[in-house]
RODO-2510 file (C-alpha; in nm, 4 decimals, decimal comma):
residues 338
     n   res          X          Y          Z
     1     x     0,0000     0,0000     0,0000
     2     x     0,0946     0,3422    -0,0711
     3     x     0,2513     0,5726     0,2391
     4     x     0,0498     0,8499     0,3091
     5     x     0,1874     1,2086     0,1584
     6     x     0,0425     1,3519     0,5368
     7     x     0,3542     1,4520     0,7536
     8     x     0,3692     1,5126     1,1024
     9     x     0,5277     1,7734     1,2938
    10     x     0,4495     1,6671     1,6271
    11     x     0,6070     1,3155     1,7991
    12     x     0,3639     1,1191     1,8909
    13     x     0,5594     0,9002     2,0810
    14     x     0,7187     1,2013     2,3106
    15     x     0,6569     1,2841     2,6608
    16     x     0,5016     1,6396     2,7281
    17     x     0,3057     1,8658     2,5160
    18     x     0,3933     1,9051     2,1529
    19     x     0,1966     2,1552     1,9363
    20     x     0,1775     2,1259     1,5316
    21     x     0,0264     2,0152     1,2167
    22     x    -0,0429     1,7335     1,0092
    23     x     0,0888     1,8697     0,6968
    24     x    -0,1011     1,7300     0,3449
    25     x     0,0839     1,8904     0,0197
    26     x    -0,2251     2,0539    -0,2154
    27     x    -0,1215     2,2307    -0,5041
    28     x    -0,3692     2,4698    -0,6055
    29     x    -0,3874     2,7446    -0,8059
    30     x    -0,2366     3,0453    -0,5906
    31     x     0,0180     2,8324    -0,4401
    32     x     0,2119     2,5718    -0,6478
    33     x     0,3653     2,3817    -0,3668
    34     x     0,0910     2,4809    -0,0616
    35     x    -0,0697     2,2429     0,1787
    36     x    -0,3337     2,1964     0,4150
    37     x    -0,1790     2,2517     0,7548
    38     x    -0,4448     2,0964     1,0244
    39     x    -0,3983     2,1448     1,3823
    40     x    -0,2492     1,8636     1,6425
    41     x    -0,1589     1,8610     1,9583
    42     x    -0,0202     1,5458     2,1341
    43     x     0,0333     1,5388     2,5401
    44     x     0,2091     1,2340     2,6669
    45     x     0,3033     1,1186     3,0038
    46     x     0,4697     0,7801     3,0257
    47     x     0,2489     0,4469     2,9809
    48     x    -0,0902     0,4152     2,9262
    49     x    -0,4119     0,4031     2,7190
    50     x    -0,4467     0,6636     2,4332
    51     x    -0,7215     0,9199     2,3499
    52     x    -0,7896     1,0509     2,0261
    53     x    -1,0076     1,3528     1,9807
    54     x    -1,1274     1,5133     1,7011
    55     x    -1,4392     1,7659     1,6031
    56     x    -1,4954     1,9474     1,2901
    57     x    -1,5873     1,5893     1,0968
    58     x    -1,7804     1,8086     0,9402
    59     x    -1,6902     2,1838     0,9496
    60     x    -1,9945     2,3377     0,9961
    61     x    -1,9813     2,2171     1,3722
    62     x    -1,8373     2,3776     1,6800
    63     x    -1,8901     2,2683     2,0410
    64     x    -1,6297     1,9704     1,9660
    65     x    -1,3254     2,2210     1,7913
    66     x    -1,3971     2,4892     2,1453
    67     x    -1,3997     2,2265     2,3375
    68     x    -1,0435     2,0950     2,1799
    69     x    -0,8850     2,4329     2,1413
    70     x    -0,9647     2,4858     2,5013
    71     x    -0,8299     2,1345     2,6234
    72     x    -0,4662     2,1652     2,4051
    73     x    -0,4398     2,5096     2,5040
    74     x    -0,4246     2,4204     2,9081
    75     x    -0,3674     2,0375     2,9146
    76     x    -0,1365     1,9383     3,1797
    77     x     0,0617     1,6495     3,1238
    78     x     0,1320     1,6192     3,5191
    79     x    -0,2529     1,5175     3,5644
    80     x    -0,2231     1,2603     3,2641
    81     x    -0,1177     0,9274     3,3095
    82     x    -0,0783     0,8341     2,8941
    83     x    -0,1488     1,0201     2,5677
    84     x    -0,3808     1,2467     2,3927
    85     x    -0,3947     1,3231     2,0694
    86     x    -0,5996     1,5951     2,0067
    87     x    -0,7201     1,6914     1,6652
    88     x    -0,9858     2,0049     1,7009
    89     x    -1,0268     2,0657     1,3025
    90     x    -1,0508     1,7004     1,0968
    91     x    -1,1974     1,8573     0,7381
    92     x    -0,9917     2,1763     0,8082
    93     x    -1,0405     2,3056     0,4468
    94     x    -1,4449     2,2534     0,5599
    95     x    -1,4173     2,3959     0,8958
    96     x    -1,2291     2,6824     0,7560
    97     x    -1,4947     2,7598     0,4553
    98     x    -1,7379     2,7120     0,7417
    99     x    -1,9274     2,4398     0,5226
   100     x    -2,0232     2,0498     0,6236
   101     x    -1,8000     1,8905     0,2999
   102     x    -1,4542     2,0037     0,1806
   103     x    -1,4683     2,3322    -0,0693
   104     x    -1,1665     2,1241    -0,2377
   105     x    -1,3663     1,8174    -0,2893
   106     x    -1,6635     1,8161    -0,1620
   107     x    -1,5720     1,5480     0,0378
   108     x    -1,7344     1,4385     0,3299
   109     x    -1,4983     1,3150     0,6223
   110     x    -1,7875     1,0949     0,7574
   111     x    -1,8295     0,9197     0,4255
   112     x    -1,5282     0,8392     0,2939
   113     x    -1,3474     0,5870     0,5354
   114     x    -1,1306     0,4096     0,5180
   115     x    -1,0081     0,6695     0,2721
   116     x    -0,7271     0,6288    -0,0073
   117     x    -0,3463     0,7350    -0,0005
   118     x    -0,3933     0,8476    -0,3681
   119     x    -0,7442     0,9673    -0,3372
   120     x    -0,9136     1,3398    -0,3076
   121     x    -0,7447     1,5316     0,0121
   122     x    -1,0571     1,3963     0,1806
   123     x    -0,9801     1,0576     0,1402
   124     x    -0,6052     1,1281     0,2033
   125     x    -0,6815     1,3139     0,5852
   126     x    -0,9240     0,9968     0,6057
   127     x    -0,6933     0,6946     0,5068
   128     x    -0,3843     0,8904     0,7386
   129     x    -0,6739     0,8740     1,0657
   130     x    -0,7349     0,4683     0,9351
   131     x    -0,3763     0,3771     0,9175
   132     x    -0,1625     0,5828     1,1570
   133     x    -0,4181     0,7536     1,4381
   134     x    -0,6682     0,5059     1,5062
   135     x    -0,4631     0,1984     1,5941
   136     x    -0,2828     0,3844     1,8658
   137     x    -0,5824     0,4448     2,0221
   138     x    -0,7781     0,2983     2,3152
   139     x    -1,0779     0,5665     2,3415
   140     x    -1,2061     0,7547     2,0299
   141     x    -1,4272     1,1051     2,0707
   142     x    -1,5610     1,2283     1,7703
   143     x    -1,7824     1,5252     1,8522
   144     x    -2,0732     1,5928     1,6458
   145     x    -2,3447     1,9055     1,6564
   146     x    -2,6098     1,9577     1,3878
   147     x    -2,4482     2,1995     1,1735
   148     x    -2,6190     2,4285     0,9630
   149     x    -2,9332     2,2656     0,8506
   150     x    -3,0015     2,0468     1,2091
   151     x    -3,0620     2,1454     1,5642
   152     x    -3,0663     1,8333     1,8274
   153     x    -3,1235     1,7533     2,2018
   154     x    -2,7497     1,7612     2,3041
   155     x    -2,6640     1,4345     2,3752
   156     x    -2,3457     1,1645     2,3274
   157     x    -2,3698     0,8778     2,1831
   158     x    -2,2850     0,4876     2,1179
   159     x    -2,4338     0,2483     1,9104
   160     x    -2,6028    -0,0689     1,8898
   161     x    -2,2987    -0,3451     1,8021
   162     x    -2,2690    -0,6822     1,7263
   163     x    -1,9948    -0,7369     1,9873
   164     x    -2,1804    -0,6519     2,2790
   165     x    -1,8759    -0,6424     2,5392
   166     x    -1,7522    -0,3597     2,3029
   167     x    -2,0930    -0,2351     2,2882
   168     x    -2,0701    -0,2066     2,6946
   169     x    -1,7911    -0,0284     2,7055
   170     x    -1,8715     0,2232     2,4626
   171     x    -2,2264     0,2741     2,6611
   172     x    -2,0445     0,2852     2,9675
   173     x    -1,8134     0,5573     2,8382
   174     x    -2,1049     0,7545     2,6682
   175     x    -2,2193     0,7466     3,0376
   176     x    -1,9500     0,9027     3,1778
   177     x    -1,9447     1,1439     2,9072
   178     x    -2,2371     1,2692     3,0813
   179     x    -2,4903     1,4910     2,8245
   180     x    -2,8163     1,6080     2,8998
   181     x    -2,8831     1,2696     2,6816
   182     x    -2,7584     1,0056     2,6341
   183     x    -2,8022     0,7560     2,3315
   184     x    -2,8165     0,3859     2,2043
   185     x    -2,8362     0,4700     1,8330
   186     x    -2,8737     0,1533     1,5290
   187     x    -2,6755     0,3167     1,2920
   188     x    -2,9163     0,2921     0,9507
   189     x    -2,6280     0,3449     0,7360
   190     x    -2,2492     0,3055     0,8316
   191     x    -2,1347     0,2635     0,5372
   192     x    -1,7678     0,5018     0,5149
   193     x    -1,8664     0,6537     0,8458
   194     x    -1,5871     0,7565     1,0843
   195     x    -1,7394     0,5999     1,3692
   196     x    -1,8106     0,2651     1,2004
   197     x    -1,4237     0,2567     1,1148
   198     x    -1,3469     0,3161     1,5170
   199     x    -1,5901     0,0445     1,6081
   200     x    -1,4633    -0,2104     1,3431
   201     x    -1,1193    -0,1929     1,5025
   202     x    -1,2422    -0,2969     1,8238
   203     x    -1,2186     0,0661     1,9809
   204     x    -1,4479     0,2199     2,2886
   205     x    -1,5772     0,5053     2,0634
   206     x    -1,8148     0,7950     2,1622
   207     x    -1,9814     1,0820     1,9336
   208     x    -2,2021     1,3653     2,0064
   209     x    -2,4523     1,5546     1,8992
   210     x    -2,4909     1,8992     2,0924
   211     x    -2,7191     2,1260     1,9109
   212     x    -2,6593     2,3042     1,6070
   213     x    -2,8142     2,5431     1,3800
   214     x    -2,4622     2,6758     1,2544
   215     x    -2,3385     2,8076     1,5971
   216     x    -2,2855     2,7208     1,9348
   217     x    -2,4514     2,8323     2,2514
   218     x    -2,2702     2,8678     2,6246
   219     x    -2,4936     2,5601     2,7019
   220     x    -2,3491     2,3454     2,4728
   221     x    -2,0015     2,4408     2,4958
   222     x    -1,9923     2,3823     2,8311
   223     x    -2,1232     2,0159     2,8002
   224     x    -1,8957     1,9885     2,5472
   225     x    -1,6005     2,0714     2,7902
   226     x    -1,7419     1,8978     3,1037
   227     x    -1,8269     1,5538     2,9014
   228     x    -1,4825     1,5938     2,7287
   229     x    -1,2446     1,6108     3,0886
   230     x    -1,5063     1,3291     3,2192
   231     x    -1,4019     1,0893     2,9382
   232     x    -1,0318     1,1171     2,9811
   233     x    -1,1051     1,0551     3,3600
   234     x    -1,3091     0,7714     3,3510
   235     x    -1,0829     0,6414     3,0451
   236     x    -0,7882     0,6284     3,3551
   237     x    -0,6247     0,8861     3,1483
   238     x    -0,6976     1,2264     3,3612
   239     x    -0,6635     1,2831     3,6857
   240     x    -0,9335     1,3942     3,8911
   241     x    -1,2767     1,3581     3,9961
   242     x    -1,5648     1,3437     3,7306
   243     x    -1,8741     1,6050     3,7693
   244     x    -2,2078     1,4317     3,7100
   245     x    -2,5491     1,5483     3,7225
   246     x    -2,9049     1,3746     3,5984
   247     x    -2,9213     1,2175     3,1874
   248     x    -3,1674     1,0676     3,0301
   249     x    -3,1535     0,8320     2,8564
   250     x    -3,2869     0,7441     2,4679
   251     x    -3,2856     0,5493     2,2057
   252     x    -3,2799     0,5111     1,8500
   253     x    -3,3411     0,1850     1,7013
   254     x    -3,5843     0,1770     1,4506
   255     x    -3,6437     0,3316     1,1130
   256     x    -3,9621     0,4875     1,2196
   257     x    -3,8209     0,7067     1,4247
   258     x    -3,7089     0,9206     1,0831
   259     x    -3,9459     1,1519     0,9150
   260     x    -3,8500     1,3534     0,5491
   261     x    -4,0686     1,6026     0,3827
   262     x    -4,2114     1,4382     0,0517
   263     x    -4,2718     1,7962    -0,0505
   264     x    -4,0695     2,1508     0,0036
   265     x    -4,2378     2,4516     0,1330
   266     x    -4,2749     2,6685     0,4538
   267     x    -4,2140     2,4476     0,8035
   268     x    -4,4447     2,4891     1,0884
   269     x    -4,3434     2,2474     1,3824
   270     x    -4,5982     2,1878     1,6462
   271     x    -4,3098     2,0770     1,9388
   272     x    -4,0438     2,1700     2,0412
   273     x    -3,7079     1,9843     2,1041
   274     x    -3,7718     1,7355     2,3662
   275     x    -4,1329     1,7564     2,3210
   276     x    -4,3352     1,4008     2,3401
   277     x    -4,5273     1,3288     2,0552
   278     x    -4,7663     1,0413     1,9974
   279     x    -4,8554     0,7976     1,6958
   280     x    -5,0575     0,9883     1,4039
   281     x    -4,9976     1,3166     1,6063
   282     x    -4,8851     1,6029     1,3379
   283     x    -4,5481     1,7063     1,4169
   284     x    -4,4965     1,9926     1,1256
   285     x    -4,7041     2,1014     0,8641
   286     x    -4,5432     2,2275     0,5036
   287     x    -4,6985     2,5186     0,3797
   288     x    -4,6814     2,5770    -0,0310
   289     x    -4,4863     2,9155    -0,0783
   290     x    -4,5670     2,9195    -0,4755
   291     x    -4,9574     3,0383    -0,3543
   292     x    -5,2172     3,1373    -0,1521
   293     x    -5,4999     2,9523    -0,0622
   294     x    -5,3681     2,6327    -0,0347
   295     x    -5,4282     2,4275     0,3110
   296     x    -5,0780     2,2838     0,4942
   297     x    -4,9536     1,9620     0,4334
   298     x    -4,9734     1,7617     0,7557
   299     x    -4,6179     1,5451     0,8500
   300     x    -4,7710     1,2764     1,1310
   301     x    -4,5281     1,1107     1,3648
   302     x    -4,4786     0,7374     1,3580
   303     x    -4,4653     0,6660     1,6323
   304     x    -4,4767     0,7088     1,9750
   305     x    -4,1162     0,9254     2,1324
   306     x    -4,0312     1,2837     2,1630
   307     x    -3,8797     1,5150     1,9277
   308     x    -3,5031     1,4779     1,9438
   309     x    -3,3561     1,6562     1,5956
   310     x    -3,4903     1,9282     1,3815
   311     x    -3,4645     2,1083     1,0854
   312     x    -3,3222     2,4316     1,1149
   313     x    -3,4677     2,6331     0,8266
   314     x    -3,7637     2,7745     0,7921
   315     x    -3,8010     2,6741     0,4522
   316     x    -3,7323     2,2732     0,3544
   317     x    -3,6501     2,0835     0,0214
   318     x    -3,8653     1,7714    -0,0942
   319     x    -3,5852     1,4789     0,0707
   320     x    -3,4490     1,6985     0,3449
   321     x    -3,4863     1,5286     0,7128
   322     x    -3,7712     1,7275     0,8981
   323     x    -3,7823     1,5241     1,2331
   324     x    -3,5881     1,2199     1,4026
   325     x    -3,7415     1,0815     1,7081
   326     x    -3,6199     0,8937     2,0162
   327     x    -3,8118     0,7100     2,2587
   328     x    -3,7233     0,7108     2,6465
   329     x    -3,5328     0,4145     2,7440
   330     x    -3,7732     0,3228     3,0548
   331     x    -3,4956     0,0459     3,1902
   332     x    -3,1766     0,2348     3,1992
   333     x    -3,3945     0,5827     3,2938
   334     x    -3,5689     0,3574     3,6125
   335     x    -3,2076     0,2663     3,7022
   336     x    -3,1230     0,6096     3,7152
   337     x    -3,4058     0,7227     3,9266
   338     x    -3,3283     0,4939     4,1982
***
């Protein structure tokens, strides 16, 4: 196989805090010889299991890159007890455009794994997280928010898998992660997806999803920065103690639980985030903006949850994903309660 044309300037093998790039040559038109220089920072004390962090999957997202920029601007390698490897922009020529895919490419990071050594610079960034960053890790955080055209209940996330001791783990470190939410997702469709790439390598992996709507609130940042020190605790890689407080927990296991407009036009919703909805109840209705006169098409839910993502615009696109649902899971919540 072909060695990746990414080069580090950062050891990742070194003890204390090294700041630099992963440097990918791109010749483009105003710079024969350029490159896209992304952000890492590695901190390293002695043995032990290794985190690797990254946000900006998509670069329309930003609780996980503050969160990151935060963290390898104060980390401390005297309260670390083995390695982090933090990478706050993953599709930097996407985070920097401020778009979900790559201006270069349009390349989606969470689409293309395992990537290719001689692919797009996509695929290159992708295949160099497959075959050099993910196999030195123990616990992968990839944080997620809606972006632009999505607003969700902030929550993290694991996922139903067919290795359920791996599964365990992953739930137990969503846990400690510590959202608002927290949620058992059936992915529909893995297929090239970051997080199915993590799993498939036998890793304890947790996403997120905190908000979105193109920006970030103090809310969210600050769960993303609580649920991100709590994960390197429980992960035996931090020092300290974690800070918990009440999540609930949901899940996401069935195709039902996703609703698309069959038609574009004005959006209505009739809940709010976190709002329950039941069977046949209308959760939006799609107004036609080409004329007047015209009664609302009515979206029903179904089935029985509460709202847990949204479409941000005002105005949607026959296709576009209005509502996703969850549904409250009663066991794990029960357990909580006690």
């Amino acid at each position: 196989m072909r060695d990746s044309s990414i080069s580090l300037t950062v050891d990742l093998n070194a003890d204390g805090v090294s700041h630099g790039f992963m440097r990918l040559p791109y010749s483009r038109d105003d710079s024969a010889w350029g490159s896209v220089m992304i952000p890492i920072t590695v901190a390293k004390n002695g043995d032990g299991p290794t985190a690797l962090l990254t946000g900006a999957n998509h670069g329309d997202e930003y609780e996980g890159p503050l969160a990151l920029t935060a963290l390898a601007s104060t980390i401390d390698v005297a309260e670390l007890t083995g390695r982090v490897i933090i990478v706050p922009f993953m599709n930097m020529p996407a985070f920097s455009a401020g778009t979900r895919t790559s201006p270069i490419d349009a390349g989606n990071m969470n689409r293309v794994f395992p990537g290719r050594p001689d692919g797009t610079v996509t695929e290159k960034i992708a295949d160099y997280f497959q075959r050099y960053l993910l196999p030195l890790a123990d616990v992968v955080l990839d944080f997620h928010s809606g972006g632009k055209t999505l607003n969700f209940l902030p929550f993290a996330a694991s996922h139903v898998l067919a290795d359920k001791e791996q599964e365990a783990r992953c739930s137990a470190a969503r846990d400690a992660f510590n959202a608002p939410y927290s949620m058992l997702m059936l992915e529909i469709d893995s297929a090239g997806m970051y997080d199915d790439a993590v799993e498939a390598l036998g890793k304890t992996f947790v996403t997120t999803e905190l908000g979105g709507a193109g920006t970030s609130t103090p809310e969210t940042v600050a769960i993303a920065r609580k649920g991100l020190r709590n994960l390197l605790i429980h992960a035996g890689i931090m020092q300290g103690e974690m800070q918990l407080s009440p999540s609930r927990h949901l899940v996401q296991d069935d195709d039902n639980c996703f609703h698309f407009s069959p038609i574009g036009g004005m959006i209505e919703y009739t809940t709010n985030l976190g709002g329950p909805v039941a069977k046949g109840d209308v959760l939006a209705r799609i107004w036609d903006t080409t004329r007047t006169g015209v009664p609302p098409l009515d979206i029903y839910s179904k089935m029985d949850g509460l709202l847990a993502v949204r479409h941000t615009y005002g105005l949607i696109q026959p296709g576009d994903c209005l509502a996703v649902l969850a549904q409250e899971d009663k066991k794990e919540n029960k357990l909580a309660d006690q």
